[in-house]
DSSP file (Angstrom, degrees, kcal/mol; ACC not computed):
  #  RESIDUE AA STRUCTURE BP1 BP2  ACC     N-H-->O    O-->H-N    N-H-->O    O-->H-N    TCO  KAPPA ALPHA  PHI   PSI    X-CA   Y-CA   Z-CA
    1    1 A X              0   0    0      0, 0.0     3,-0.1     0, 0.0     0, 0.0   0.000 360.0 360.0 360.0 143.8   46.8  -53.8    9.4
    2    2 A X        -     0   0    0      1,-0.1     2,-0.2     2,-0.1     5,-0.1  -0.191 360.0 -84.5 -76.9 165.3   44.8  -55.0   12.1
    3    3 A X    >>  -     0   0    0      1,-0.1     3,-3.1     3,-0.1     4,-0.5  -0.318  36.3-129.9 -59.9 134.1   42.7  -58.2   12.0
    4    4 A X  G >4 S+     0   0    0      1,-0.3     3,-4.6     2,-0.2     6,-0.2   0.788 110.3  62.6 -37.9 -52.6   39.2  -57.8   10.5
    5    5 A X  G 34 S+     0   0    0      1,-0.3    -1,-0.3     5,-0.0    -2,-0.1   0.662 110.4  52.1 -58.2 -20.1   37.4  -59.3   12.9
    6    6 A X  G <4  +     0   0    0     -3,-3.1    -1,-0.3     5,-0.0    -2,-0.2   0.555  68.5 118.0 -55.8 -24.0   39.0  -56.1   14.8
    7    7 A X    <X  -     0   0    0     -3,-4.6     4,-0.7    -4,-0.5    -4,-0.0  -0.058  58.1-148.7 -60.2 159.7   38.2  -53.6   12.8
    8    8 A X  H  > S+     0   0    0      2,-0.2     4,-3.2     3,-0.2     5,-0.3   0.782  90.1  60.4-108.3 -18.2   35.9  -51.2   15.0
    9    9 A X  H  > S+     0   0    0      1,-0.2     4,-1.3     2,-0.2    -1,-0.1   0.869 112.1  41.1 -87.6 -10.5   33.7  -49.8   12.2
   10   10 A X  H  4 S+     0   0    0     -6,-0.2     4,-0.2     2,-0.1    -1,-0.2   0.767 102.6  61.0 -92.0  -1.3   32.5  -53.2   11.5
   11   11 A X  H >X S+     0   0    0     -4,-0.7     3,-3.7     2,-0.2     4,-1.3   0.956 113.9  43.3 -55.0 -63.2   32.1  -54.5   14.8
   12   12 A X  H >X S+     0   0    0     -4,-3.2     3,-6.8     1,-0.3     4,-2.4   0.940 112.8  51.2 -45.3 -56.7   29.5  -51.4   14.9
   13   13 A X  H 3< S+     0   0    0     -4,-1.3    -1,-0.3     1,-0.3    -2,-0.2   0.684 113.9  46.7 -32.9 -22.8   28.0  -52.2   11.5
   14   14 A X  H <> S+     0   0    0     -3,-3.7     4,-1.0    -4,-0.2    -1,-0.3   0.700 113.1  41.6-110.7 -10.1   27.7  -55.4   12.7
   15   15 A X  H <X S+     0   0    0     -3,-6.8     4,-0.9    -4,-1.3    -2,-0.2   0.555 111.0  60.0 -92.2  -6.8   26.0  -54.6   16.3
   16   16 A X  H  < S+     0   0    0     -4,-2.4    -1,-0.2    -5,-0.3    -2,-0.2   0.248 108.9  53.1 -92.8  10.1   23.8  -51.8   14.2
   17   17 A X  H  4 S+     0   0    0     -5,-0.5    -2,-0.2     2,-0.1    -3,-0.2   0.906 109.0  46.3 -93.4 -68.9   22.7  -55.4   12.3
   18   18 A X  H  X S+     0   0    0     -4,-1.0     4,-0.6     1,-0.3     3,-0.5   0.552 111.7  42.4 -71.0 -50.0   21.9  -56.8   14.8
   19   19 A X  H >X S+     0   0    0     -4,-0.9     3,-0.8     1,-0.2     4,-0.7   0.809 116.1  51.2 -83.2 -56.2   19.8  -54.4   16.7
   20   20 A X  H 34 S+     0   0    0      1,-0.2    -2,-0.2     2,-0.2    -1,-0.2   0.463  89.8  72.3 -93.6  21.3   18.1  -53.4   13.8
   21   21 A X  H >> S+     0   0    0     -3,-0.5     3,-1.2     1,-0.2     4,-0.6   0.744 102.5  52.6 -64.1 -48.9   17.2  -57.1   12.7
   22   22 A X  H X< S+     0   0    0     -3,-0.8     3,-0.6    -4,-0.6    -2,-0.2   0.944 112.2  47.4 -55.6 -28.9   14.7  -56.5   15.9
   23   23 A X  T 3< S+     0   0    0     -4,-0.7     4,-0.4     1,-0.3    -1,-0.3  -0.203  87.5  80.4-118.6  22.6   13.4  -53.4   14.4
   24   24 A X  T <> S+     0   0    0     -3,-1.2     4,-0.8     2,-0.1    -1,-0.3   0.545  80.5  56.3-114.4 -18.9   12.6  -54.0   11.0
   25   25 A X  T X< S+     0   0    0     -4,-0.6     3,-2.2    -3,-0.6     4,-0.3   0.567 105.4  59.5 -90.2-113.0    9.2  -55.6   10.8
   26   26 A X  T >> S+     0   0    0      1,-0.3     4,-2.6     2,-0.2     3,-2.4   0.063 107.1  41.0  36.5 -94.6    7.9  -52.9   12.6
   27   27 A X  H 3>>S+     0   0    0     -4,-0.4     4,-1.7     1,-0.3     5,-1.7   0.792 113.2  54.5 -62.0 -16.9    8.8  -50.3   10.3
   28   28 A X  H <<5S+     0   0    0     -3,-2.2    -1,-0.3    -4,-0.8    -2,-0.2   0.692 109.5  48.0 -83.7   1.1    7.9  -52.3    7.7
   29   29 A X  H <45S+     0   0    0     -3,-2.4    -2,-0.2    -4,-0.3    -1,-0.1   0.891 116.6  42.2 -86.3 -49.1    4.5  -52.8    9.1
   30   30 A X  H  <5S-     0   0    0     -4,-2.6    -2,-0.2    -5,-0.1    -1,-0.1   0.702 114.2-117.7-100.2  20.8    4.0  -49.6    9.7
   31   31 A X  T  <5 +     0   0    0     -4,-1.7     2,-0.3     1,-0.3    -3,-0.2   0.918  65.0 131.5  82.5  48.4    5.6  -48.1    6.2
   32   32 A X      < -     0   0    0     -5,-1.7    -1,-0.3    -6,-0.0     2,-0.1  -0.908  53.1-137.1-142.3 120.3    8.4  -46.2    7.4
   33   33 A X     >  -     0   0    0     -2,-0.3     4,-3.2    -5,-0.1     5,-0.1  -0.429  34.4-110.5 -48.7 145.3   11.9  -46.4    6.1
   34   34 A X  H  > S+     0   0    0      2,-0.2     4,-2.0     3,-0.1     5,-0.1   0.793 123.4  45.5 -63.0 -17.8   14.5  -46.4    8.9
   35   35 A X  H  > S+     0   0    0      2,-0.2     4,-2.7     3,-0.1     5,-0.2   0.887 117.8  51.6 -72.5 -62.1   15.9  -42.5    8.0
   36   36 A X  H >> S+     0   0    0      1,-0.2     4,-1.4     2,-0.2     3,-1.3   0.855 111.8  41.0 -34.8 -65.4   11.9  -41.9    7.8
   37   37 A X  H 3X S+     0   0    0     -4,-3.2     4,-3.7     1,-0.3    -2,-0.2   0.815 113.6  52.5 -67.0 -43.1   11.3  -43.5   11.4
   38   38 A X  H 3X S+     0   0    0     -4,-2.0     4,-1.5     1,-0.2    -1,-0.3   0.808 110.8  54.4 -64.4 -26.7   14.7  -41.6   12.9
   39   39 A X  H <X S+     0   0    0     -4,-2.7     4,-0.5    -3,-1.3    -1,-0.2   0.999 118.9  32.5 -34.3 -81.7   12.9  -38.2   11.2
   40   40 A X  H >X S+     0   0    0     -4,-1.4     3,-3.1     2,-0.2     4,-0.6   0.911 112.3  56.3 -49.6 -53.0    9.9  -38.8   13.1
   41   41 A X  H >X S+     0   0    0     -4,-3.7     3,-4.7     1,-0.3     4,-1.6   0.949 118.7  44.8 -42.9 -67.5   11.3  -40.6   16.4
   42   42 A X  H 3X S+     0   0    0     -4,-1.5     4,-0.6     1,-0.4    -1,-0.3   0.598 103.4  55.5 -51.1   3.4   13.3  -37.2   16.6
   43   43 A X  H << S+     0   0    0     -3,-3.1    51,-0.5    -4,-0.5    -1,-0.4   0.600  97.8  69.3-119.2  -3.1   10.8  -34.7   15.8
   44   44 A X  H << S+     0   0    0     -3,-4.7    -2,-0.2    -4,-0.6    -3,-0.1   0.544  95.4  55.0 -56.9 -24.5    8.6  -36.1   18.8
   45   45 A X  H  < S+     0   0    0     -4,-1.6     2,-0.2     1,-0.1    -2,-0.2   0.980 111.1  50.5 -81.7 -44.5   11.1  -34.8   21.2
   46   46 A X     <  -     0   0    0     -4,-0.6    48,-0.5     1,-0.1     3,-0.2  -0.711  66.1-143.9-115.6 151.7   10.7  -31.1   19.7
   47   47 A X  S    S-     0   0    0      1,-0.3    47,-0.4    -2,-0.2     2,-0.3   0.961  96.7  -8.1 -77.4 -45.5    7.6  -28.8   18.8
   48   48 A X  S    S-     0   0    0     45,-0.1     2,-0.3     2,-0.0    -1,-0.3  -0.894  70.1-170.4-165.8 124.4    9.6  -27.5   15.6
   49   49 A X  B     -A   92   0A   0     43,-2.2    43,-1.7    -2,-0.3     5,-0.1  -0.890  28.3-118.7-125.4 130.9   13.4  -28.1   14.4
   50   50 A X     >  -     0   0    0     -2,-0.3     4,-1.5    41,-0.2    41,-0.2  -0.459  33.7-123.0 -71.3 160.6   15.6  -26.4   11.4
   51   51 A X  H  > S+     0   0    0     39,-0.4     4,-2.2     2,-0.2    -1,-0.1   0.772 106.2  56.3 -80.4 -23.1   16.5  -29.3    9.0
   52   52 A X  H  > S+     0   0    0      1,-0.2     4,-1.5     2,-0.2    -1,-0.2   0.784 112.4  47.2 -90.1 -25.4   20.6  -28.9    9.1
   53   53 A X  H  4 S+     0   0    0      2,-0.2    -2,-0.2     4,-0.1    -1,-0.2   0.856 113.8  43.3 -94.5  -0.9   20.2  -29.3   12.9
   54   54 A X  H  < S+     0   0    0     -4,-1.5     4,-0.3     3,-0.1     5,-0.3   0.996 112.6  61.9 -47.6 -80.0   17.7  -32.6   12.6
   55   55 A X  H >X>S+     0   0    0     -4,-2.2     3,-2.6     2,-0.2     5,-1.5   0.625 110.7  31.5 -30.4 -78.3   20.3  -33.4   10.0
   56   56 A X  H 3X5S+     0   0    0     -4,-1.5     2,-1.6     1,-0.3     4,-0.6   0.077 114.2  60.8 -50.2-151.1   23.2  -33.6   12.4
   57   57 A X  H 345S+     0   0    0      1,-0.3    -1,-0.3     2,-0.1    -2,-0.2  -0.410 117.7  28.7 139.6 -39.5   21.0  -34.8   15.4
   58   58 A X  H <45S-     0   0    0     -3,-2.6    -1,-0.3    -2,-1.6    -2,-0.2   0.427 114.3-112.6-117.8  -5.2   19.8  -38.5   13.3
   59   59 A X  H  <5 +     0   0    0     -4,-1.3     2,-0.4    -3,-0.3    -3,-0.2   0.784  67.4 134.8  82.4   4.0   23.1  -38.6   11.3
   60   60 A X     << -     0   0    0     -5,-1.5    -1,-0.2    -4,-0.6    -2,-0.1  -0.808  54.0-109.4-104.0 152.0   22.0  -37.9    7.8
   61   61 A X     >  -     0   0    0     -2,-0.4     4,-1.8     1,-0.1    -1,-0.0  -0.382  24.4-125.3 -67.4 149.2   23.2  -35.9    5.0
   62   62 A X  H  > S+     0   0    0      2,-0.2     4,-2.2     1,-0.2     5,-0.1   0.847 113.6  58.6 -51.7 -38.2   21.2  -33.0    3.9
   63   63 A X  H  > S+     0   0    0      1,-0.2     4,-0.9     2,-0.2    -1,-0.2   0.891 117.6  39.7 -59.5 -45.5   21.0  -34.1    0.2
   64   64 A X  H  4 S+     0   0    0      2,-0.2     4,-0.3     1,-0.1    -1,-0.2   0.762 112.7  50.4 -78.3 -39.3   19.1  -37.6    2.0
   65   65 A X  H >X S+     0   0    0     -4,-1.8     3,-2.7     2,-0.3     4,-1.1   0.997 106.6  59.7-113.5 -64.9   17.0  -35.9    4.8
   66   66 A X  H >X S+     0   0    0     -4,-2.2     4,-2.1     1,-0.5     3,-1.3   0.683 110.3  47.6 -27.6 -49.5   15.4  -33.2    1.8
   67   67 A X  H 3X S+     0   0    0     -4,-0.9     4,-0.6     1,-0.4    -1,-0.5   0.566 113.6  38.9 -97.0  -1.0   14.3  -36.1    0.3
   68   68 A X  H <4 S+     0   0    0     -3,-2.7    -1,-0.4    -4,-0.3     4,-0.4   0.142 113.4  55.8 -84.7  12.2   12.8  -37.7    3.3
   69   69 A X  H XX S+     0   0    0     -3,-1.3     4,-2.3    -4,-1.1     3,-1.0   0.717 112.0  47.1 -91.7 -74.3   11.4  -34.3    4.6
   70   70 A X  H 3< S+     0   0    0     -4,-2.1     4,-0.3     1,-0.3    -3,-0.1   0.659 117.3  39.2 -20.9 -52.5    9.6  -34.1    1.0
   71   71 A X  T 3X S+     0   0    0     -4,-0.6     4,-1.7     2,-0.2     3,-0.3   0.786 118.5  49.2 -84.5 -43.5    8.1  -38.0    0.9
   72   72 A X  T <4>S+     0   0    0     -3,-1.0     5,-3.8    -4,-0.4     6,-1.1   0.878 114.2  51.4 -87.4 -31.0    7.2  -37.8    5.0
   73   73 A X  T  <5S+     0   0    0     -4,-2.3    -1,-0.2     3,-0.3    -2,-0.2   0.690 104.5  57.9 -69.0 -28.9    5.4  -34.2    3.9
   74   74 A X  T  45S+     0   0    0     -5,-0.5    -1,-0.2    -4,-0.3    -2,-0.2   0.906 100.2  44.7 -59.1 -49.8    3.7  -35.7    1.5
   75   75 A X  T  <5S-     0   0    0     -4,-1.7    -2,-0.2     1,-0.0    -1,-0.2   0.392 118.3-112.6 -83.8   7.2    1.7  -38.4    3.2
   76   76 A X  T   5S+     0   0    0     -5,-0.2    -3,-0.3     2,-0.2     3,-0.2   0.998  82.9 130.3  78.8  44.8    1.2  -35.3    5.6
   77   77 A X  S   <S+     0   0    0     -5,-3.8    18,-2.2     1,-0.4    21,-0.9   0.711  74.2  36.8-102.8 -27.6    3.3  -37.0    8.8
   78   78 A X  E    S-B   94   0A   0     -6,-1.1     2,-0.4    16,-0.3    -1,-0.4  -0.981  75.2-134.6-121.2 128.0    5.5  -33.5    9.0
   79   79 A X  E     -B   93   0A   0     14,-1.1    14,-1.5    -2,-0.3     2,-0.5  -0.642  24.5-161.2 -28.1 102.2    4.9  -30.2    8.6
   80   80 A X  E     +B   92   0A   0     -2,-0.4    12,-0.3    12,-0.2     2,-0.2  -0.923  19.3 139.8 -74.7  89.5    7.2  -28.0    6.5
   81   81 A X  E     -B   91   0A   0     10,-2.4    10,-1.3    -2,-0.5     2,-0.0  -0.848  42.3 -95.3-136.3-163.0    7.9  -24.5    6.2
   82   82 A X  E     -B   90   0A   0     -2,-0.2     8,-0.3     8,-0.2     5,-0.2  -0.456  47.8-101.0 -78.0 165.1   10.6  -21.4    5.7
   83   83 A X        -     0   0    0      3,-0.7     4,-0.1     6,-0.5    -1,-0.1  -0.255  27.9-139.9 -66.2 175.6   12.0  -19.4    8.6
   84   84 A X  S    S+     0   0    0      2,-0.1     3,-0.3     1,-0.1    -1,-0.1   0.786 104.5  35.4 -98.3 -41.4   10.1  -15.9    8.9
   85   85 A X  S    S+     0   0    0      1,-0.2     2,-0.3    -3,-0.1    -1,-0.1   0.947 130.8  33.8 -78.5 -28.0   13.1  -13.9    9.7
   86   86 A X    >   -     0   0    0      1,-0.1     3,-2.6     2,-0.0    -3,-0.7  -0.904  66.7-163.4-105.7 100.8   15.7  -16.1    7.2
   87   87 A X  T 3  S+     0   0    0      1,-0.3    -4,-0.2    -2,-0.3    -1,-0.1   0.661  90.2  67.0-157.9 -42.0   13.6  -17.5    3.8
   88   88 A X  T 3  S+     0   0    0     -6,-0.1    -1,-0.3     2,-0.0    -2,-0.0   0.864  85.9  78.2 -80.2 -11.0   16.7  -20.0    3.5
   89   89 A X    <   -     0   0    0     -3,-2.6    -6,-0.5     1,-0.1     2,-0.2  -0.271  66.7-151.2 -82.8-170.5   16.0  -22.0    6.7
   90   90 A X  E     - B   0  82A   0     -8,-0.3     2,-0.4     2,-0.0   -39,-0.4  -0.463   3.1-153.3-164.6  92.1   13.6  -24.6    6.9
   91   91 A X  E     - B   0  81A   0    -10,-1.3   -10,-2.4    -2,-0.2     2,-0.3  -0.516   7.8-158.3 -84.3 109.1   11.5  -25.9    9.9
   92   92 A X  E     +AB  49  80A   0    -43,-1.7   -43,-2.2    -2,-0.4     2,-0.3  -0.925  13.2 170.9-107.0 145.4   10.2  -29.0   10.4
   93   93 A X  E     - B   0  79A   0    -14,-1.5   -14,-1.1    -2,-0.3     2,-0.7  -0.853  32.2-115.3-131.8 133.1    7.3  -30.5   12.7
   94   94 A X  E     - B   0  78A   0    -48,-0.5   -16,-0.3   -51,-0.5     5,-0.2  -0.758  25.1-150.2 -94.3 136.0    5.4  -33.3   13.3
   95   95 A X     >  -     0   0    0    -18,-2.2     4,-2.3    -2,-0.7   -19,-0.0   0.125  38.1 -96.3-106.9-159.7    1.8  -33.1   12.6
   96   96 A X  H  > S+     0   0    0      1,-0.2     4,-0.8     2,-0.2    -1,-0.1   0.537 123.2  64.6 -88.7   0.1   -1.0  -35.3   14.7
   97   97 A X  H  > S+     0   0    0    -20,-0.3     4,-1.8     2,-0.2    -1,-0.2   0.826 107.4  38.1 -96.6 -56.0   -0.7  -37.9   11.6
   98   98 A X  H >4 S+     0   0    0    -21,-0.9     3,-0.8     2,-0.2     4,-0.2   0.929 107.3  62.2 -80.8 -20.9    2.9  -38.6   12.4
   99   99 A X  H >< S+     0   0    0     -4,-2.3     3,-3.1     1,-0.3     2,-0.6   0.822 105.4  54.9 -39.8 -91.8    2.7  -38.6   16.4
  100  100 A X  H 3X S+     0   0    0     -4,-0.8     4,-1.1     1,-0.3    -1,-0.3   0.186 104.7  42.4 -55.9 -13.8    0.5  -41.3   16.1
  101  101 A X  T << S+     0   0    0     -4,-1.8    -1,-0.3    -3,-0.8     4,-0.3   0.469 116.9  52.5 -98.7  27.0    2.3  -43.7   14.2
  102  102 A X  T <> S+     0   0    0     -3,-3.1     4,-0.9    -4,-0.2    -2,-0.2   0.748 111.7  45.9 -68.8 -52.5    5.2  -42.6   16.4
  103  103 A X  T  4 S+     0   0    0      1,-0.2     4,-0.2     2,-0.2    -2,-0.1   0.779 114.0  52.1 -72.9 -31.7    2.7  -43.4   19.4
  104  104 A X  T  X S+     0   0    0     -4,-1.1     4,-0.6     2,-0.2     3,-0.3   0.716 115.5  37.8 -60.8 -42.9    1.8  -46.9   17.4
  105  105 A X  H  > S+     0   0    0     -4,-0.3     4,-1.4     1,-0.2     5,-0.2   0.550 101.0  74.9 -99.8  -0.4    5.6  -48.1   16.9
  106  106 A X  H  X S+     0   0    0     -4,-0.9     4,-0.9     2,-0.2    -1,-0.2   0.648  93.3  50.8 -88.4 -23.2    6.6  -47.0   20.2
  107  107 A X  H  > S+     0   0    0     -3,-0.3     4,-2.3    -4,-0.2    -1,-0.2   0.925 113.8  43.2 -35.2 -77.5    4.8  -49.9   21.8
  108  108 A X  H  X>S+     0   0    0     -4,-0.6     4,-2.1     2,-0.2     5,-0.6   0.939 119.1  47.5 -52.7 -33.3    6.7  -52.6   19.3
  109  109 A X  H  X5S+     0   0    0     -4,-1.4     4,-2.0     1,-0.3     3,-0.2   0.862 109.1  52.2 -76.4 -68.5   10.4  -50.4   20.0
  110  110 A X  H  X5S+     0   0    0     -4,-0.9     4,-1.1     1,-0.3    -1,-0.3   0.725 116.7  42.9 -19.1 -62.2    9.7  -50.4   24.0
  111  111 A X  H  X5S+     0   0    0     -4,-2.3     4,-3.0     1,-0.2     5,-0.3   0.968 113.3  47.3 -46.9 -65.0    9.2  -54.5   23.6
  112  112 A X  H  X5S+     0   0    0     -4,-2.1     4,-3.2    -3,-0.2    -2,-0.2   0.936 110.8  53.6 -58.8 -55.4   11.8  -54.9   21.6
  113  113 A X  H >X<S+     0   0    0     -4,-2.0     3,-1.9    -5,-0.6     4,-0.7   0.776 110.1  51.1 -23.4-101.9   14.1  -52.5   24.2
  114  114 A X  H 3X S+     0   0    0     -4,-1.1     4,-2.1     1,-0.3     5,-0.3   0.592 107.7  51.2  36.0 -74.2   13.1  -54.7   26.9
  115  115 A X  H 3< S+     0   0    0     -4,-3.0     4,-0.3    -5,-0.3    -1,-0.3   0.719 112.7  41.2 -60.9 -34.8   14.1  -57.6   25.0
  116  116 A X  H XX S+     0   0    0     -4,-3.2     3,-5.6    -3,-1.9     4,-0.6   0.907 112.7  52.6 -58.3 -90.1   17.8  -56.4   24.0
  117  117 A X  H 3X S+     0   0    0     -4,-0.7     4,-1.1     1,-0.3     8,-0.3   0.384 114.5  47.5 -57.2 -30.5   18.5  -54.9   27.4
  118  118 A X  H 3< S+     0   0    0     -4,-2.1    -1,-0.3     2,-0.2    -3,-0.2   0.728 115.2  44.0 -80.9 -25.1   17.3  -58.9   28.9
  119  119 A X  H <4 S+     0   0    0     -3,-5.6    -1,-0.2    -5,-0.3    -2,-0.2   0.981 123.8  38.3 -89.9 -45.5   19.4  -60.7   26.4
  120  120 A X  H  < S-     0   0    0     -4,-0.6    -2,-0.2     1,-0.2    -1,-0.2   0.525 112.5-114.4 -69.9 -29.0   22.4  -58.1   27.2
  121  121 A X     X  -     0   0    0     -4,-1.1     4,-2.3    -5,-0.3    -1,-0.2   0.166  20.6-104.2  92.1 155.1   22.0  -57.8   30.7
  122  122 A X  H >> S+     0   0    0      1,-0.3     4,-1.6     2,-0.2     3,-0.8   0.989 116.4  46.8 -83.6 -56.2   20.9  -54.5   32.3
  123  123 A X  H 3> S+     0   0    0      1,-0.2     4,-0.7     2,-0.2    -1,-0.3   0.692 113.3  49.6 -72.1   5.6   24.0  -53.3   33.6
  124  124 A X  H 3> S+     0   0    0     -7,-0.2     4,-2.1     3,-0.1    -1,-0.2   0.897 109.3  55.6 -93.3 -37.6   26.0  -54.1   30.3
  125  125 A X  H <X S+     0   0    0     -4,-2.3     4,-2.1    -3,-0.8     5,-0.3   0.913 111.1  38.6 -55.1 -51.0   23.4  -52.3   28.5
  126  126 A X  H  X S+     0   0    0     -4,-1.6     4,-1.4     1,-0.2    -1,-0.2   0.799 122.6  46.3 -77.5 -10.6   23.7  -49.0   30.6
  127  127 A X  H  X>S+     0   0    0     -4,-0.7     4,-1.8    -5,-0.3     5,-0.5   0.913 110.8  47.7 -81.4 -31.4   27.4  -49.4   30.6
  128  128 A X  H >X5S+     0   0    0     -4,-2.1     4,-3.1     1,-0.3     3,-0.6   0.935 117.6  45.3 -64.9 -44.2   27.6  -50.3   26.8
  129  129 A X  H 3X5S+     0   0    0     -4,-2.1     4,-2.4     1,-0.3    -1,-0.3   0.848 114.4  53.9 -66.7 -41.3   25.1  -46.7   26.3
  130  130 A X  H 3<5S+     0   0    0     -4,-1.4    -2,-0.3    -5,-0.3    -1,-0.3   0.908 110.4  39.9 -61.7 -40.1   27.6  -45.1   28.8
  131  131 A X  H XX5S+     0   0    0     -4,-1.8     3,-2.2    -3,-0.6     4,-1.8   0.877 112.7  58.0-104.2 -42.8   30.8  -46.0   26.8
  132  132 A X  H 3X<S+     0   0    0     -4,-3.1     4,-2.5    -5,-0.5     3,-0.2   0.926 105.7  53.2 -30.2 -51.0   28.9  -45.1   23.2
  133  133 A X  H 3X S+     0   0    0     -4,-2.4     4,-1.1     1,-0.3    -1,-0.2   0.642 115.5  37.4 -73.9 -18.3   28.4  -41.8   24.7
  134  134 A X  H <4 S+     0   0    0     -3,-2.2     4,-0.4     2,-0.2    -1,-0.3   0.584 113.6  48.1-116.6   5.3   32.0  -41.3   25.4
  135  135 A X  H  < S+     0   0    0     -4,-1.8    -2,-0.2    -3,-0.2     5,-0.2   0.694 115.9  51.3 -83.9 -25.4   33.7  -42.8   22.7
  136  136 A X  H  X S+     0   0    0     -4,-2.5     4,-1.6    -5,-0.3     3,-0.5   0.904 113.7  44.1 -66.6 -55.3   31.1  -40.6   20.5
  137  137 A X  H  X S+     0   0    0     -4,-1.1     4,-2.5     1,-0.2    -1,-0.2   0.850 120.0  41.0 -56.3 -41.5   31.9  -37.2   22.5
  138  138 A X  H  4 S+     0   0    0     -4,-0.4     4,-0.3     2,-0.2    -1,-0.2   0.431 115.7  47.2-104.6  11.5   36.0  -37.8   22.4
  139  139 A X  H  > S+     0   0    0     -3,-0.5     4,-3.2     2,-0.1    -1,-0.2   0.640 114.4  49.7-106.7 -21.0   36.4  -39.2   18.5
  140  140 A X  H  X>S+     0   0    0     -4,-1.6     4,-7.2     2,-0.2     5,-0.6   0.922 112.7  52.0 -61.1 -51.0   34.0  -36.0   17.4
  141  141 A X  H  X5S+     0   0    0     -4,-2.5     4,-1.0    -5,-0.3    -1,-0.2   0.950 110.6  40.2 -74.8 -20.1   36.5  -34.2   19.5
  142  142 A X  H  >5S+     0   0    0     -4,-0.3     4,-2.5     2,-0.2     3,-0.4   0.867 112.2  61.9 -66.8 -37.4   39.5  -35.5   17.9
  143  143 A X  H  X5S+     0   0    0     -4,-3.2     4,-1.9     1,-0.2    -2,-0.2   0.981 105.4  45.0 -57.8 -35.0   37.7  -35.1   14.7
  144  144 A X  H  X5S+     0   0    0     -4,-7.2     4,-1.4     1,-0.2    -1,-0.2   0.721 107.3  59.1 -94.7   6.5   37.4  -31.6   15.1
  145  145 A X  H  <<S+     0   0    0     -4,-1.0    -1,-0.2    -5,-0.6    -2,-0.2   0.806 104.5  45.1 -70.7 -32.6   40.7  -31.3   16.1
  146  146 A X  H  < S+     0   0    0     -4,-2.5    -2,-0.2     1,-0.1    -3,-0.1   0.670 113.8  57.5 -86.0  -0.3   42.1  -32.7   13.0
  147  147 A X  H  <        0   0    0     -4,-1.9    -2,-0.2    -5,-0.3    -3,-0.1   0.998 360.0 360.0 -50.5 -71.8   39.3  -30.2   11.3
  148  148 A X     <        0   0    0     -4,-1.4    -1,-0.1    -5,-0.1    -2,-0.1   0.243 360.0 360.0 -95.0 360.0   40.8  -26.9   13.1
């Protein structure tokens, strides 16, 4: 077995530490769980999303994101409801409550952006985003090759 310090899902775990060290007084200022905030961030991009493709789309299980659709629907940041033509799907929105404290943390993340990409260097940063994007595309496709 390779050496720990090798292993590659705790090198992420440990660069997803790191990164989200910056990014955690923030959400706790503004009362957000991280699962919440990645709900919201992601429902800014779209007028209205079914919940099993959100799901895939932030990385949570269904069982987890039900229960943050429920608690973010409560304090009224998202908008729920059924599809019209299927009863079983289930469409979530964000309502003018949650833009804004989207529009509020989006400030803090931008600084905090800034501040990685300086410590990291810019071109390591777009390369580092570049190689994420293609180690992410070709181990999903080997996953769903050992699926098929």
């Amino acid at each position: 077995m390779r050496p720990l310090h090798q292993s590659l899902p705790l090198k992420l775990l440990m660069a997803r530490e790191a990164v989200m060290e910056r990014f955690r007084p923030h959400l706790l200022e503004a009362g957000v769980t991280e699962q919440q905030w990645r709900v919201l961030r992601a429902l800014c991009e779209r007028e209205e999303v079914e919940a099993g493709e959100l799901a895939e789309a932030i990385c949570l299980k269904m069982p987890s994101l039900s229960r943050i659709i429920a608690d973010l629907s409560r304090q009224r940041l998202i908008n729920r409801r059924n599809g019209v033509d299927d009863k079983r799907l289930r469409l979530v929105s964000i309502t003018p409550k949650g833009r804004a404290v989207v529009e509020k943390m989006a400030r803090h993340s931008e600084k905090e952006y800034a501040q990685i990409q300086k410590a990291v260097g810019a071109k390591a940063y777009t390369a580092l985003m570049d190689d994420l994007d293609s180690a992410i595309t070709k181990l999903n496709s080997l996953n769903q090759g050992a699926r098929d």
